[in-house]
C-alpha positions as CSV (number, residue, x, y, z in Angstrom):
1,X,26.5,45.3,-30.2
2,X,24.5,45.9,-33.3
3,X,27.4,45.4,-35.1
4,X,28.6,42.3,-34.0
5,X,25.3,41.3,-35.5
6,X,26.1,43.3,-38.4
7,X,29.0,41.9,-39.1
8,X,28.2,38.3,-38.3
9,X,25.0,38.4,-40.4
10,X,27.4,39.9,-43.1
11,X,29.3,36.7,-42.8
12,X,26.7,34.3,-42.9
13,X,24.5,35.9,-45.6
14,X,26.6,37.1,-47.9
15,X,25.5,39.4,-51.0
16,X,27.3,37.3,-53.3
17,X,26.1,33.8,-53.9
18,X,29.6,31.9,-53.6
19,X,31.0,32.2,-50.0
20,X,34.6,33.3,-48.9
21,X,36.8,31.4,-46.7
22,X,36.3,32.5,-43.4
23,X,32.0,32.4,-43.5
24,X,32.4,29.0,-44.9
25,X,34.4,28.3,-42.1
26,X,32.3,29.8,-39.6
27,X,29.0,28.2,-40.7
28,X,30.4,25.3,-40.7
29,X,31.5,25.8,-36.8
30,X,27.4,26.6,-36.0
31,X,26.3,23.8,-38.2
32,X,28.6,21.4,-36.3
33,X,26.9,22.4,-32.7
34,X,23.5,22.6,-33.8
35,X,23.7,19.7,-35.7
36,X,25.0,18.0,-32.2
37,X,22.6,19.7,-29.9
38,X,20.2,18.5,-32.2
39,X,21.5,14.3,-32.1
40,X,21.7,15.4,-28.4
41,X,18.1,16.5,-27.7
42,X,16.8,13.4,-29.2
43,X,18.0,11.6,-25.8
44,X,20.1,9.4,-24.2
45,X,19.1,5.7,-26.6
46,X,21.8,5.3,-29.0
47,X,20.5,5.1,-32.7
48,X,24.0,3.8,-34.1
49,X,25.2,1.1,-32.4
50,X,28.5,2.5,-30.6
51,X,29.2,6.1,-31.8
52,X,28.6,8.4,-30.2
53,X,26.1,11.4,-31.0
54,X,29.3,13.9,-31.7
55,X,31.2,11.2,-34.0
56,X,27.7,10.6,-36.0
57,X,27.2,14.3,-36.4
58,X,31.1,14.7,-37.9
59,X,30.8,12.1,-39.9
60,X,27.5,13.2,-41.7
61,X,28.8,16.7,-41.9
62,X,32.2,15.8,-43.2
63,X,31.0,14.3,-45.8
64,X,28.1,16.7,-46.8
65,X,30.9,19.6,-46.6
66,X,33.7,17.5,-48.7
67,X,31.0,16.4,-51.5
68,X,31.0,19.8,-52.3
69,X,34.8,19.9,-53.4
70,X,34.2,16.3,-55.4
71,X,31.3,18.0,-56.8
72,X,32.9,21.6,-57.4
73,X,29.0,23.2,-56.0
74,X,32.1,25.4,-54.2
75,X,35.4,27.0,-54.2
76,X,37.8,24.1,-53.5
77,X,39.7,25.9,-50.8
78,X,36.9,27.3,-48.7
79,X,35.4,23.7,-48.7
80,X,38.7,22.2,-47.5
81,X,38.8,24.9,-44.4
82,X,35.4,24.4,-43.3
83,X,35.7,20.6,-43.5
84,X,39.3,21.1,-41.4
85,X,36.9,23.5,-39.0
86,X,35.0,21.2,-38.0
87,X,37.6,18.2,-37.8
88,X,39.3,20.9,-34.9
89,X,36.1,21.1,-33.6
90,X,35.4,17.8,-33.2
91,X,39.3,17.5,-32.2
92,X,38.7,20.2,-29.3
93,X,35.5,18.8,-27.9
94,X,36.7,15.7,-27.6
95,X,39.6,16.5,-25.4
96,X,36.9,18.9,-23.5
97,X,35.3,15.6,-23.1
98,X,38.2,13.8,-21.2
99,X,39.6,16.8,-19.1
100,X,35.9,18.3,-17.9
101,X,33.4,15.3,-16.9
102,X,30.2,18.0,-17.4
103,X,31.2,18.5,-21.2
104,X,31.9,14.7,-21.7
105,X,28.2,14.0,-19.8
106,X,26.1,16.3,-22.4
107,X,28.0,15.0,-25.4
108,X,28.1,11.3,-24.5
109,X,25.5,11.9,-22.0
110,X,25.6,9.3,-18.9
111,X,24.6,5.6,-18.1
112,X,21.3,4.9,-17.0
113,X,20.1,2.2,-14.6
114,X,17.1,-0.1,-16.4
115,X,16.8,-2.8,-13.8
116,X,18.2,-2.6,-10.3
117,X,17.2,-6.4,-8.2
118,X,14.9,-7.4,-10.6
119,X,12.8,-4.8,-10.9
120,X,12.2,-2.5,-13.7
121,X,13.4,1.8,-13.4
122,X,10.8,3.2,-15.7
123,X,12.1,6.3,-15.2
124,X,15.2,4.9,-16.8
125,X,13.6,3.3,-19.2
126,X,11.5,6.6,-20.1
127,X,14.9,8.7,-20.2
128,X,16.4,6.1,-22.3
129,X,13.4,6.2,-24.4
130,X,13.4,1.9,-24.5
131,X,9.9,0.1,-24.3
132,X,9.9,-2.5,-21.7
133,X,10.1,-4.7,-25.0
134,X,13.0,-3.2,-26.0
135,X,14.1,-4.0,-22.4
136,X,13.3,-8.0,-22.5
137,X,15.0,-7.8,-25.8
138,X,18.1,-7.0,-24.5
139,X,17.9,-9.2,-21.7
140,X,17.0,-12.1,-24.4
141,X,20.5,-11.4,-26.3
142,X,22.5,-10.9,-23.0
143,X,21.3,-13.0,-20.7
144,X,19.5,-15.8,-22.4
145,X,16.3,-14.8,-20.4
146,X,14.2,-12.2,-20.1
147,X,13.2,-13.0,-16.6
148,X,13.4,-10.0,-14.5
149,X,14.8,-12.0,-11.2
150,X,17.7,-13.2,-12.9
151,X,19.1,-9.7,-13.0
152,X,20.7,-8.0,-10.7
153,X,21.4,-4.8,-12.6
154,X,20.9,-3.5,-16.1
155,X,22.2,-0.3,-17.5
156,X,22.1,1.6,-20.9
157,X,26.0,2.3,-21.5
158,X,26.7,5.4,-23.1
159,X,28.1,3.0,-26.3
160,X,24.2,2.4,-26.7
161,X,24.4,-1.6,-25.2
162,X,22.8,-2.6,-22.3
163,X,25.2,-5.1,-19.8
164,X,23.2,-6.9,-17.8
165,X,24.7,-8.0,-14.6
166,X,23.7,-11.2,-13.2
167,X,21.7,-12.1,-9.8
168,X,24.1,-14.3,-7.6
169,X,21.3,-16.7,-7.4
170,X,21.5,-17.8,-11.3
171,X,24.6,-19.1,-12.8
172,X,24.8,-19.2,-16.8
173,X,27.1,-21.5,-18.5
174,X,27.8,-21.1,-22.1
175,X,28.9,-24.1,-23.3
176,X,31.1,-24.6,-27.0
177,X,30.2,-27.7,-28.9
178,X,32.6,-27.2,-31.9
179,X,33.5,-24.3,-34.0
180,X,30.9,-23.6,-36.7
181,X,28.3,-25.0,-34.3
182,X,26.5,-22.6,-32.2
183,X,27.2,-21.8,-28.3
184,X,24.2,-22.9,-26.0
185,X,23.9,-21.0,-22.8
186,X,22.2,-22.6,-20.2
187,X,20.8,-20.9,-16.3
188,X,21.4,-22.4,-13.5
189,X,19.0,-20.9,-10.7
């Protein structure tokens, strides 16, 4: 066992200053999951718009790791390996995603109820980490109301938006003037 560690540690802290292909490679692969358990432990609100926390976490880390080619701070080849690393990992996890629902419900994490007949589920709202502001807010842009008896159910998707499904009793009618001119929505209770 002690070395495994050995030779691990060996690979992530080199002697030598400029790293070799395969501890490139391999730091990449930890950077990639930390970097997501990290985006992950931050909770289930959605801080851009319709990515998810995996697709953020590639992106950034993509282009941190390929900079370093552009910028030759690192061997050319090495760079190109860790940034195809973690393109496979991103590649694998998301097909772990589809085929095993537990793996696609901690990376995407799940939806979560925010008002169920009108009534507010703080405890959604404090998973979600969304203010009761943040709620009316949403209802506001959705719904054209942020009266709490209109709705009939409102969740945080896991693409960050919160659909708002309406109460039978209210009706809302979007009506189209012309085009350039802005839709008015109106509620029928």
């Amino acid at each position: 066992m002690n070395y495994l560690y050995l030779w691990i540690f060996s690979l992530l802290e080199p002697a030598s200053t400029q790293l070799a292909i395969w501890p490139m490679c391999l730091r990449a692969a930890i950077v990639y999951g930390l970097a997501l358990l990290m985006v992950r432990t931050v909770g289930d609100r959605r801080f851009a718009g319709k990515y998810a926390a995996f697709d953020i976490v590639l992106s950034v880390m993509l282009g941190a790791t390929l900079s370093q080619a552009i910028s030759n701070s690192s061997k050319f080849l090495p760079v190109l390996l860790a940034s195809l690393t973690l393109v496979v990992l991103h590649w694998l996890l998301g097909m772990l995603t589809f085929r095993l629902p537990w793996v696609e419900k901690w990376v995407k994490g799940q939806p979560q109820v925010l008002v169920q007949a009108g009534q507010t589920n703080d405890n959604g709202l404090r998973k979600s980490h969304l203010t009761k502001k943040d709620l009316q807010m949403a209802l506001r842009a959705q719904n054209g109301s942020s009266e709490l008896s209109h709705v009939a159910r409102a969740i945080l998707e896991t693409n960050g938006e919160i659909s708002v499904e309406q109460s039978s009793s209210v009706r809302v009618v979007d009506i189209s003037v012309a085009e350039g001119v802005q839709t008015v929505r109106i509620s029928i209770s």
